[in-house]
VOKOLMAR-475059 format. One record per residue (C-alpha): residue number from 1; chain; x, y, z. Coordinates in Angstrom, 1 decimal. Layout:
@n=NUM, chain=A, X=X, Y=Y, Z=Z
...
//
This chain:
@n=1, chain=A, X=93.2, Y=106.2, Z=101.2
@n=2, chain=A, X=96.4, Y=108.0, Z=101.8
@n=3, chain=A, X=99.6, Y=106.9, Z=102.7
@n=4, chain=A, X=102.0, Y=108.0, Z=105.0
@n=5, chain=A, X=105.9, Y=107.7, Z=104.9
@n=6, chain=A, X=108.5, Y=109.1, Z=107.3
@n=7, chain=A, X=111.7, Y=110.3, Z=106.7
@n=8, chain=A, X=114.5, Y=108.7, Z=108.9
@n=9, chain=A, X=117.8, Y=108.6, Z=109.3
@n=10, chain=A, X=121.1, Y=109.5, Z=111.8
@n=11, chain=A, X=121.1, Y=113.5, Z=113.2
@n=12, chain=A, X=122.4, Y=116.3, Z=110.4
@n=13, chain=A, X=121.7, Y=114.0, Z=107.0
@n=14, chain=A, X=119.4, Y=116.1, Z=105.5
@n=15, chain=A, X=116.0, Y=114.8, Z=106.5
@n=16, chain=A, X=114.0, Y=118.5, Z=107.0
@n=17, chain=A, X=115.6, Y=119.6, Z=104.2
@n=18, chain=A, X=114.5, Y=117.3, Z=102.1
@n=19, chain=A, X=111.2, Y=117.1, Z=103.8
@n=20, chain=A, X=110.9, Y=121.1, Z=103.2
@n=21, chain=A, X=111.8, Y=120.1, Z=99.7
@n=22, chain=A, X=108.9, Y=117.4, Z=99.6
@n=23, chain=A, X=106.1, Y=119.4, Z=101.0
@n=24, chain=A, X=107.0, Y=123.2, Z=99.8
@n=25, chain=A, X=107.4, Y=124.7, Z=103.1
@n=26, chain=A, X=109.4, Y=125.6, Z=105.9
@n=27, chain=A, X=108.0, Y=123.5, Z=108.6
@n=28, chain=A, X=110.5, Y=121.6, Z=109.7
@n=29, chain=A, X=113.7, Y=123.7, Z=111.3
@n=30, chain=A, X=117.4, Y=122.5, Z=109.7
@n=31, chain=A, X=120.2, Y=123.5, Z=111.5
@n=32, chain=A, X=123.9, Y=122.1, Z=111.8
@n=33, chain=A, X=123.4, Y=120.5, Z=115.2
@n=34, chain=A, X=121.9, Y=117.4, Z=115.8
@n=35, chain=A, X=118.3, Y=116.3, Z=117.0
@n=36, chain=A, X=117.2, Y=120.0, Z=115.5
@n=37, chain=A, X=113.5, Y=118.0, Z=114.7
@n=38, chain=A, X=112.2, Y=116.7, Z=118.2
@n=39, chain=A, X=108.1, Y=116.6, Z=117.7
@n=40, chain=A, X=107.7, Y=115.2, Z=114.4
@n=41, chain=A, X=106.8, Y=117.2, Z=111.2
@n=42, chain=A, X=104.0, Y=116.2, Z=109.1
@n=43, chain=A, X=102.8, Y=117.5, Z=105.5
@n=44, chain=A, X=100.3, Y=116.6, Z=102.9
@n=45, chain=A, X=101.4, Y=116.9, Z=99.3
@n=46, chain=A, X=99.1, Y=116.5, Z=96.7
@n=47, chain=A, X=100.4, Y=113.0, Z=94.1
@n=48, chain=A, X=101.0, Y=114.7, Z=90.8
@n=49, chain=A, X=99.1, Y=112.9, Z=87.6
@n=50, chain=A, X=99.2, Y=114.3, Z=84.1
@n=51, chain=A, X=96.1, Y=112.1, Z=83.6
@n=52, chain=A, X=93.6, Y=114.0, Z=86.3
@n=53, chain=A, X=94.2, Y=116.9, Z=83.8
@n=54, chain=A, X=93.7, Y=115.4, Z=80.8
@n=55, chain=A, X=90.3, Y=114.0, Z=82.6
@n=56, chain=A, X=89.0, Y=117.3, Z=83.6
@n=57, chain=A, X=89.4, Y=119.2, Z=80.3
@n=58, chain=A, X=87.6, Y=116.3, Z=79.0
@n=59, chain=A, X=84.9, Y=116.0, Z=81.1
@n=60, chain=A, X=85.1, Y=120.2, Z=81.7
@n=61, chain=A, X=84.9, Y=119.4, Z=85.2
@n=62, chain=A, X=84.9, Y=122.3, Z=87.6
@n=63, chain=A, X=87.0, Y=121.6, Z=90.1
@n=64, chain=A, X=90.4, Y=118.6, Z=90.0
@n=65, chain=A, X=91.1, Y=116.8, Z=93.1
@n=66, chain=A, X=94.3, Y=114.9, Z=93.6
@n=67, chain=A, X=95.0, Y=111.8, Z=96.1
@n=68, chain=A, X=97.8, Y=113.2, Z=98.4
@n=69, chain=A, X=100.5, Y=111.4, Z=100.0
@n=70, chain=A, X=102.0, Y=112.4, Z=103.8
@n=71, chain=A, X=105.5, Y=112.9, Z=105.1
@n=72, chain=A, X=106.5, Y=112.8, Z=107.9
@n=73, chain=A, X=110.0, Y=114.2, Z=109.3
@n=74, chain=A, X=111.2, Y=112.0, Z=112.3
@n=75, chain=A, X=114.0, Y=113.1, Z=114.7
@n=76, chain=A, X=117.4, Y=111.9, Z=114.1
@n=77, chain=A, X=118.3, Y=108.6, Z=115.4
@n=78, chain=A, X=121.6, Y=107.2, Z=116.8
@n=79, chain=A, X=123.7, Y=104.1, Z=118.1
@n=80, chain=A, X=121.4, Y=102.9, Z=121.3
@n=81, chain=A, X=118.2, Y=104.2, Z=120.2
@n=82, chain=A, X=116.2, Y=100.9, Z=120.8
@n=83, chain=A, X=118.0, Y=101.9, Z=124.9
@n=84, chain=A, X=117.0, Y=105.5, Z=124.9
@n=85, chain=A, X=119.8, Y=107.0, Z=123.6
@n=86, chain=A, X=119.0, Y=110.5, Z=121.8
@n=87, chain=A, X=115.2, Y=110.9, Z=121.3
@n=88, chain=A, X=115.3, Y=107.1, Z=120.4
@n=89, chain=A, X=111.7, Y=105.9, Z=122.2
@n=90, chain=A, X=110.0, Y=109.4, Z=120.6
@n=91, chain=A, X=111.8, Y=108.2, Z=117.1
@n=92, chain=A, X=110.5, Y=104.6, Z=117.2
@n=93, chain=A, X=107.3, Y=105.0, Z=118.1
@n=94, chain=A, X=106.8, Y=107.6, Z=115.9
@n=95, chain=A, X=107.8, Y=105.4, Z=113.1
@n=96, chain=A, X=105.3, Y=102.5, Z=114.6
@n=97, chain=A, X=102.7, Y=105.1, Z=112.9
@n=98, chain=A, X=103.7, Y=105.4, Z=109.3
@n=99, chain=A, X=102.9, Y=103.3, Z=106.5
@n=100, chain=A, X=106.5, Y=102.8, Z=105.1
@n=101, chain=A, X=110.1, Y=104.4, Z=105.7
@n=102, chain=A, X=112.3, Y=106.4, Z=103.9
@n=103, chain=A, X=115.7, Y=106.0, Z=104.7
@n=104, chain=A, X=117.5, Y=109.1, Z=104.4
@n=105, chain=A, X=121.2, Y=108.5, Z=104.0
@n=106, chain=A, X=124.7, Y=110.6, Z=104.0
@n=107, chain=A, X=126.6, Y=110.4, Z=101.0
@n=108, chain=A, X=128.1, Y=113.6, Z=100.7
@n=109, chain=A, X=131.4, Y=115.2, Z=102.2
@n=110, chain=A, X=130.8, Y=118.4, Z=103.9
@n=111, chain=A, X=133.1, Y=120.6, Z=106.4
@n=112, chain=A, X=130.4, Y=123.0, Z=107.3
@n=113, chain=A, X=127.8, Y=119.8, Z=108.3
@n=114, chain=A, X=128.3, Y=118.2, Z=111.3
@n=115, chain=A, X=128.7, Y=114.2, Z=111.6
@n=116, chain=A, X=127.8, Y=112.6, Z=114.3
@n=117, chain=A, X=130.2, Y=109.8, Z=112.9
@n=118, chain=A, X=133.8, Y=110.3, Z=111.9
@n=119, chain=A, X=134.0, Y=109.9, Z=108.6
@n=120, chain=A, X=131.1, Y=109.4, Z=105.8
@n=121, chain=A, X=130.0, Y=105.8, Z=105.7
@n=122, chain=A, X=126.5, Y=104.9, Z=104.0
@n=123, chain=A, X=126.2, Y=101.5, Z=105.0
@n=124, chain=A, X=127.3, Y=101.7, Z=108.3
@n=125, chain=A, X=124.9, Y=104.3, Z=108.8
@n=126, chain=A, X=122.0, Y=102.3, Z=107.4
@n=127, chain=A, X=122.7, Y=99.1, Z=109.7
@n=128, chain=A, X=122.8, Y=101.3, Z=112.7
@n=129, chain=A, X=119.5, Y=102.5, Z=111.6
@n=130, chain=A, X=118.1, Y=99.0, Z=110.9
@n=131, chain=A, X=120.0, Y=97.4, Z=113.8
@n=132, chain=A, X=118.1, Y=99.6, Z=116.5
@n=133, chain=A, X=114.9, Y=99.2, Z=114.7
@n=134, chain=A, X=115.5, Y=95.1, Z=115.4
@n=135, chain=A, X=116.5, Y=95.9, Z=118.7
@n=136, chain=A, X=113.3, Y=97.8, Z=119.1
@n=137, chain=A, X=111.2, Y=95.0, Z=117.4
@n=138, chain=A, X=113.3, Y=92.3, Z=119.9
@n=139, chain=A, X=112.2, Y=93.9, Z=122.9
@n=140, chain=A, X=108.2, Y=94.5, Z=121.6
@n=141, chain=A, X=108.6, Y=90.8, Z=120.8
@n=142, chain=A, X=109.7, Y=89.7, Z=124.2
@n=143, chain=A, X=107.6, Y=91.7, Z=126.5
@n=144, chain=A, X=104.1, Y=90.4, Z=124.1
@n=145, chain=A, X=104.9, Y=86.8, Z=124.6
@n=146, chain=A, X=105.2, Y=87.2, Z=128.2
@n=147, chain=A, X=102.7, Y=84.9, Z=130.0
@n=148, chain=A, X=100.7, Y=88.2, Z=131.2
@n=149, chain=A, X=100.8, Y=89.7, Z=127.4
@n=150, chain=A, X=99.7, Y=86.4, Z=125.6
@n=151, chain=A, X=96.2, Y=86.5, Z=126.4
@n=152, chain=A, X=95.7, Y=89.4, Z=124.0
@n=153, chain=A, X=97.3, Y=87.4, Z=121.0
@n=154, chain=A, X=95.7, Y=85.4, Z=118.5
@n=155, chain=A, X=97.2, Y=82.4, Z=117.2
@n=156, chain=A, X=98.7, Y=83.8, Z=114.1
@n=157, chain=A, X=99.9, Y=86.7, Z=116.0
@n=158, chain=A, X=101.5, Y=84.7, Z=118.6
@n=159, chain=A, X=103.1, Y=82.1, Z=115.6
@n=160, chain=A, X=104.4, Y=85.3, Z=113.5
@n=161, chain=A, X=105.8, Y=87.0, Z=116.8
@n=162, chain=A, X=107.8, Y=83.2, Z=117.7
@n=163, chain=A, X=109.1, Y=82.9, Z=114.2
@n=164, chain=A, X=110.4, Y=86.6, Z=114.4
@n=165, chain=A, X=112.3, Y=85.7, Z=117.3
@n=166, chain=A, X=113.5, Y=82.2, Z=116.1
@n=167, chain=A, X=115.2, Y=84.6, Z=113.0
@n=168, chain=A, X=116.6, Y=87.0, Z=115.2
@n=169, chain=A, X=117.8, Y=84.7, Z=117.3
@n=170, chain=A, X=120.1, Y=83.1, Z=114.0
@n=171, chain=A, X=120.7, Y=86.4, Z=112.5
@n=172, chain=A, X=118.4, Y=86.3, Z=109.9
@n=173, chain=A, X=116.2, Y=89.2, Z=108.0
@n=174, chain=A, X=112.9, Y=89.8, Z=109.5
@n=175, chain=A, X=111.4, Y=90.2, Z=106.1
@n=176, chain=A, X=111.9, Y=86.2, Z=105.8
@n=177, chain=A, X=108.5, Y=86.6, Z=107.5
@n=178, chain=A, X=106.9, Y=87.8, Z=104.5
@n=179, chain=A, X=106.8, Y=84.2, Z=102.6
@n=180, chain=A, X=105.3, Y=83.1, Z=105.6
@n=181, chain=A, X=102.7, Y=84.9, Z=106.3
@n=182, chain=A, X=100.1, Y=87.3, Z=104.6
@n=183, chain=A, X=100.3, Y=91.1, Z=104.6
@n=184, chain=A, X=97.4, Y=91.9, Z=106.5
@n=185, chain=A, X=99.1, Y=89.3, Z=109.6
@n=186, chain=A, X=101.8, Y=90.7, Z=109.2
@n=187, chain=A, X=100.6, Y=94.6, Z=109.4
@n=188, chain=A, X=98.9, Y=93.7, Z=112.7
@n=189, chain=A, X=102.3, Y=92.7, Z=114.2
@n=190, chain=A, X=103.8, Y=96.2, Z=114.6
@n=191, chain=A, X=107.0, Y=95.0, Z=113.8
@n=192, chain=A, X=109.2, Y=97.9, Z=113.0
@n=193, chain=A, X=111.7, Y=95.7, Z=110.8
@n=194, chain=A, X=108.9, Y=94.8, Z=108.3
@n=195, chain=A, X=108.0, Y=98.2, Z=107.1
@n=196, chain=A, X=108.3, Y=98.4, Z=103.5
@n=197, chain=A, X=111.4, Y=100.6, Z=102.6
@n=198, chain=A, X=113.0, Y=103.6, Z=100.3
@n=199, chain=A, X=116.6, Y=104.7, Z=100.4
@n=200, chain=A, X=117.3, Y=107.9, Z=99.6
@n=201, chain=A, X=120.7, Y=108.6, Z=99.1
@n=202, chain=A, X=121.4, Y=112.3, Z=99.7
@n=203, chain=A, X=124.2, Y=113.6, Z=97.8
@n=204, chain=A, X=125.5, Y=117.3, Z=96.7
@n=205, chain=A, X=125.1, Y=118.7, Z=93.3
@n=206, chain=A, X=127.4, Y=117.3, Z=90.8
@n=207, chain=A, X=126.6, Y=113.9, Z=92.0
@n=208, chain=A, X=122.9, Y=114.3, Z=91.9
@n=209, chain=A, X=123.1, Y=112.4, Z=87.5
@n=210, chain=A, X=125.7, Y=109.6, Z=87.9
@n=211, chain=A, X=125.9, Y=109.1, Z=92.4
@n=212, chain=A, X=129.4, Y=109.2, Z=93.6
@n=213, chain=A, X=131.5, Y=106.2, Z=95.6
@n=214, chain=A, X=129.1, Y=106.4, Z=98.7
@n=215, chain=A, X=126.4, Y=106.1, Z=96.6
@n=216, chain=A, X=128.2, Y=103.2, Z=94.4
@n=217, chain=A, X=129.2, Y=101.1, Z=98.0
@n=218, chain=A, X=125.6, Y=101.4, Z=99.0
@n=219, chain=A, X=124.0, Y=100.3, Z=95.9
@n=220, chain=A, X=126.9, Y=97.8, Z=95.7
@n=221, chain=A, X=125.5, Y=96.1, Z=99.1
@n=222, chain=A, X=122.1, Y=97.0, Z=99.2
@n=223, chain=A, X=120.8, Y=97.1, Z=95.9
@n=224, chain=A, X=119.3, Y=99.8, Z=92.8
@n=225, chain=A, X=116.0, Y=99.0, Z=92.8
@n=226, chain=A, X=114.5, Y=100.8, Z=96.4
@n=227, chain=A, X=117.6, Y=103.3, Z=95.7
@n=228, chain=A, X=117.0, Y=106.9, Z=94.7
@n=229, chain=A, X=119.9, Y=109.3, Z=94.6
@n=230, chain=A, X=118.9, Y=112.7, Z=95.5
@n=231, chain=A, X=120.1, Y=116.1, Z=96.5
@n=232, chain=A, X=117.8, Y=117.5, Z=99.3
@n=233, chain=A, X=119.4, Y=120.9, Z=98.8
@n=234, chain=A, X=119.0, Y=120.9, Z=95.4
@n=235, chain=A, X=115.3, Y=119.7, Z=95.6
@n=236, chain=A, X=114.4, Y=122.4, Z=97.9
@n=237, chain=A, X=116.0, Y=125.1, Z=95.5
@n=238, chain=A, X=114.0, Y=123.6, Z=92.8
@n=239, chain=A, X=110.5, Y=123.9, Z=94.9
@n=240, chain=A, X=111.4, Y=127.5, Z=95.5
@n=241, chain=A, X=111.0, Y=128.5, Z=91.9
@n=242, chain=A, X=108.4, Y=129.6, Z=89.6
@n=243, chain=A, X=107.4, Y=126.4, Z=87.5
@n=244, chain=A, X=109.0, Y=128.1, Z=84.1
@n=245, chain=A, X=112.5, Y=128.9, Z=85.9
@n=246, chain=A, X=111.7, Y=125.2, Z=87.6
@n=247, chain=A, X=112.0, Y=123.7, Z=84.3
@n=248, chain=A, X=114.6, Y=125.4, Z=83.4
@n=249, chain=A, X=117.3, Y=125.1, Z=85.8
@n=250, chain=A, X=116.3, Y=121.2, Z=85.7
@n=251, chain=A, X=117.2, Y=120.8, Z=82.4
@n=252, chain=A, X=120.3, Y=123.0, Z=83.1
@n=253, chain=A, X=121.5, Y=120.5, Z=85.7
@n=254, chain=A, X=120.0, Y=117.4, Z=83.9
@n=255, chain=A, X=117.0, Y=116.4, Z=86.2
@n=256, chain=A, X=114.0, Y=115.1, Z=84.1
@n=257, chain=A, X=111.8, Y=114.1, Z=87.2
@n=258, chain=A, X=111.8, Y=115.7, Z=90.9
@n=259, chain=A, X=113.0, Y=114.0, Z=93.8
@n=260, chain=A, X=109.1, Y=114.3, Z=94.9
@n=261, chain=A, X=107.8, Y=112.0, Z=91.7
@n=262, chain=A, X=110.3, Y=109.5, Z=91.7
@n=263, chain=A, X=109.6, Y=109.2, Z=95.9
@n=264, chain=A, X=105.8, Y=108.6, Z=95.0
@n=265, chain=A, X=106.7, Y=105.9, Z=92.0
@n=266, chain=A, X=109.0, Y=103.9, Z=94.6
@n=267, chain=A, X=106.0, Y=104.4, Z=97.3
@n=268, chain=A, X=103.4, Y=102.8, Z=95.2
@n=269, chain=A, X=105.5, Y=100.4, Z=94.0
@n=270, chain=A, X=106.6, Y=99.0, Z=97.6
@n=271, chain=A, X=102.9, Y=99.4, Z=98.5
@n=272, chain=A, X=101.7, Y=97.7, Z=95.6
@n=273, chain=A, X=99.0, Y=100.6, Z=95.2
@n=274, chain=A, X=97.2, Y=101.9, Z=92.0
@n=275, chain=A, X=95.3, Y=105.4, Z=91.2
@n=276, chain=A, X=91.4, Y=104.8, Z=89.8
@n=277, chain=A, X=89.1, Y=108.2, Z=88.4
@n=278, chain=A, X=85.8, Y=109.1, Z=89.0
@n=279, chain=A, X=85.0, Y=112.3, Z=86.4
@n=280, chain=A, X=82.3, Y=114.7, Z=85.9
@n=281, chain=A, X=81.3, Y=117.9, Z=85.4
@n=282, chain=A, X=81.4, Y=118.9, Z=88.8
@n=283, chain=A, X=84.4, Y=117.4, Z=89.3
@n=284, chain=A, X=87.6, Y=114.7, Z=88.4
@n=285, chain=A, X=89.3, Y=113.0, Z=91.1
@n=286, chain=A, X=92.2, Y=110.7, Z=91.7
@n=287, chain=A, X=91.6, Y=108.2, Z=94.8
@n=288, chain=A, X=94.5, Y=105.2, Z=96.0
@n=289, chain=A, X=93.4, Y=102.0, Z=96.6
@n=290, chain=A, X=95.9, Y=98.5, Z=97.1
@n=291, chain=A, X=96.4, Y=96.6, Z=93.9
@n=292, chain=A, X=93.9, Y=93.5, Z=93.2
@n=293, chain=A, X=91.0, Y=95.7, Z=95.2
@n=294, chain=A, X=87.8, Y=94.6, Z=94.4
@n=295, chain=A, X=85.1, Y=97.1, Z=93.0
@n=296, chain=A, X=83.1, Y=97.3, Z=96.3
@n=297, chain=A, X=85.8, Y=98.3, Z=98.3
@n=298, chain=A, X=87.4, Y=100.8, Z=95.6
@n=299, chain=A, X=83.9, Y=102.6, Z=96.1
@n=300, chain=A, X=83.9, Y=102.2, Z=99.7
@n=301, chain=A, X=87.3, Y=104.8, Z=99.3
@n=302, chain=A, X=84.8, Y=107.3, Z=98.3
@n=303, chain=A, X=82.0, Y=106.7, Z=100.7
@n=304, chain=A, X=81.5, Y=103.9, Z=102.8
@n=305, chain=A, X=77.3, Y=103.6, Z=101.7
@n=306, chain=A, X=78.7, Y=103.1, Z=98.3
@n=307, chain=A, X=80.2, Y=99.5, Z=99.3
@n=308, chain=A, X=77.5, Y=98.6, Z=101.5
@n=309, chain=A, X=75.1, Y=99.1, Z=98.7
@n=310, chain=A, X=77.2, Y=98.3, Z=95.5
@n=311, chain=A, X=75.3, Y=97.2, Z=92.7
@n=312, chain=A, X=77.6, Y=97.6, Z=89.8
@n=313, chain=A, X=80.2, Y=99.6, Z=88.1
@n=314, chain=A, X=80.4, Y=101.4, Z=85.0
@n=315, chain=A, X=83.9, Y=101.3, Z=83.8
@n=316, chain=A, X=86.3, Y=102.4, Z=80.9
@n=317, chain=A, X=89.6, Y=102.2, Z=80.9
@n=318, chain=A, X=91.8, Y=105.9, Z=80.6
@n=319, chain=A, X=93.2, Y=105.0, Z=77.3
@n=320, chain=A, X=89.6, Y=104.7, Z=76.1
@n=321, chain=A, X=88.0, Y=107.3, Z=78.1
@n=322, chain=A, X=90.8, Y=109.9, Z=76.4
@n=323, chain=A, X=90.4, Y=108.3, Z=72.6
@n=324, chain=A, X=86.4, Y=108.1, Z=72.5
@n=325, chain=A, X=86.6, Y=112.0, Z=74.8
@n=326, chain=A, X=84.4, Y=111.1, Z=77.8
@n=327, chain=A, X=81.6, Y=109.1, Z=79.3
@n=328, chain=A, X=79.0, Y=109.7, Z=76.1
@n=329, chain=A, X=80.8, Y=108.3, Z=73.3
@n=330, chain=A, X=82.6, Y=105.4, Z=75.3
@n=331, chain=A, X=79.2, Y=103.9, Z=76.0
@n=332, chain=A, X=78.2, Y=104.5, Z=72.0
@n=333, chain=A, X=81.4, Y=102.9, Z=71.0
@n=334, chain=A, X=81.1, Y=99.9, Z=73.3
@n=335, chain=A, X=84.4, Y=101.0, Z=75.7
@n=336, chain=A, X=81.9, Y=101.2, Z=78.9
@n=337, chain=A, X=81.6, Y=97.8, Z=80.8
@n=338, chain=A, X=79.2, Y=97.4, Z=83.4
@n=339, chain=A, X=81.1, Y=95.1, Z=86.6
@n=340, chain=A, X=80.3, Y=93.3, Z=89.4
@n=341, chain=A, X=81.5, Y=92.3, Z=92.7
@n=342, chain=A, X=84.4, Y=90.4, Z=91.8
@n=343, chain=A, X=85.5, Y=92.9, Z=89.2
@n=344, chain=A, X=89.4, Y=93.5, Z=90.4
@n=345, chain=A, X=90.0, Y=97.8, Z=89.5
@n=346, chain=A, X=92.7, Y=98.5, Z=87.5
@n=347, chain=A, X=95.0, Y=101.9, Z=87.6
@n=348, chain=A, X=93.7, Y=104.3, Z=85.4
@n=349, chain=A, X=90.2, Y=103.1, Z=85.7
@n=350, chain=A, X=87.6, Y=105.7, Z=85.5
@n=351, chain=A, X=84.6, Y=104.6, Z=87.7
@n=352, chain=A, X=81.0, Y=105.4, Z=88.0
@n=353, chain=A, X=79.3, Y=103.6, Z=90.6
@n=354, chain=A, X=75.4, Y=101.9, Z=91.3
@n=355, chain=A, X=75.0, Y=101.7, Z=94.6
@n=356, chain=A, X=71.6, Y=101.5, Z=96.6
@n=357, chain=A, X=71.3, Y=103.4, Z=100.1
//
């Protein structure tokens, strides 16, 4: 599986930049004028994994495959979207279709980038943001549980979509859904609100190490740990260079990771998702799968026959695959377990699997 997150935020806060930056291209137009992206952008980045490498050399594999993430660059969105305002129906439905949500927001000053605000204001641009997407999820809610709608509920969907609108109704977080009901209910509800979330704090240069006071007042009111400060501009001048100059000027300006690898740690993390191997000579390959999957359906990610007929899987774990180098000597040594059905993968897994047809 592959995930896909989009990239939202108010008009002229950096979103194409920093998806050019992301994807290494020049896809989506940024200009100083807001609602520059209309049609949304899309581009498929391969996940970097120092392991797949380590794999292949091991298993002198011809060819390396890497799981790949999506992102997607969404038009800008502003005060009355959930009404219409701006491109606010294209921007909401377009966010209906992605897997979780990036949050792209201001915190730098800048007399050359338009505002569509007055002054600089992080969290006042994030509730606007999440305020709309409530309003949106308020109306959705409404028009399903009319009469006419209903018939095409199910019970659960019909009790998650009343409790949303019991919350709303008291001014409480959507997300209070989430110890009520179970992941997969709750996916099938559309609700915009629930969509797991990353802010990115976009910020100049010289605030890219230690953030600035926008940066502080958001962290300050919503928190470190879905919080990634980044400079898009910076990002997309790092993507531009060759990967020696690339190192370089990041240890120059004191970056150890990319904006791009600490996006895809966050992602996984708020999508509870883990990375198993297969590896062989023809090839070594990464492929995503939600934590706690069992074995069948981890080989159903590779072919669907291979879940139908799953007998068993050979498995070692990377840390054993690398020490005993391969396949061969981790069945000698006793590293290579053969599992069943209710064997739950683990990330880093390398997998070979039994199957009938």
């Amino acid at each position: 599986m592959s995930f896909k997150c989009g990239i939202v935020g108010l008009p002229n806060v950096g979103k194409s930049t920093l998806f050019n930056a992301l994807t290494s291209s020049n896809k989506a137009q940024a200009a100083n004028f807001p609602f520059c992206t209309i049609d949304p952008n899309i581009g498929v980045v391969s996940v970097p994994d120092g392991r797949l490498d380590n794999l292949g050399k091991i298993s002198k594999s011809k060819k390396i495959i890497h799981t790949t993430i999506s992102f997607v660059d969404i038009a800008g969105l502003v005060k009355g979207a959930s009404k219409g305002e701006g491109l606010g129906n294209k921007f909401l439905s377009h966010i209906r279709e992605v897997d979780a949500v990036i949050h792209l927001i201001r915190c730098f000053d800048s007399d050359d980038i338009q505002n569509v605000n007055p002054n600089v204001d992080p969290v006042r641009d994030l509730e606007i943001i999440e305020t709309e997407m409530m309003l949106a999820d308020l109306e959705s809610i409404q028009k399903r549980l009319e009469k006419s709608n209903k018939k095409n509920l199910d019970e659960d969907q019909i009790k998650i979509l009343k409790t949303a609108l019991e919350l709303i109704d008291n001014e409480e977080d959507l997300t209070n859904l989430k110890s009520q009901f179970n992941k997969k209910q709750l996916n099938l509800s559309g609700l915009l609100s629930l969509k797991p979330k990353i802010f990115v704090c976009n910020v100049d240069e010289k605030s890219t190490q230690n953030g600035n006071n926008y940066t502080n007042a958001f962290i300050d009111k919503f928190g470190q740990e879905n919080t990634l400060i980044v400079s898009a501009d910076i990002e997309n001048q790092i993507n531009g260079l060759e990967s020696n100059e690339r190192k370089n000027y990041m240890e120059m300006i004191g970056l150890k990771e990319t904006g791009l690898d600490r996006l895809i740690q966050k992602g996984y993390k708020i999508l509870e998702l883990e990375t198993f191997f297969t590896s062989g000579p023809e090839e070594t390959r990464a492929w995503t799968i939600e934590k706690n999957c069992f074995a069948p359906k981890a080989a159903g990610e590779i072919h669907t026959d291979f879940e139908k007929g799953f007998i068993r899987a050979e498995t070692v774990s990377y840390d054993d695959f690398i020490a005993n180098d391969g396949w061969v000597n981790s069945r000698t040594n006793g590293k290579m377990r053969l599992e069943g059905k209710d064997y739950v993968v683990k990330d880093g897994d390398i997998l070979n699997f039994r199957f009938n047809t």
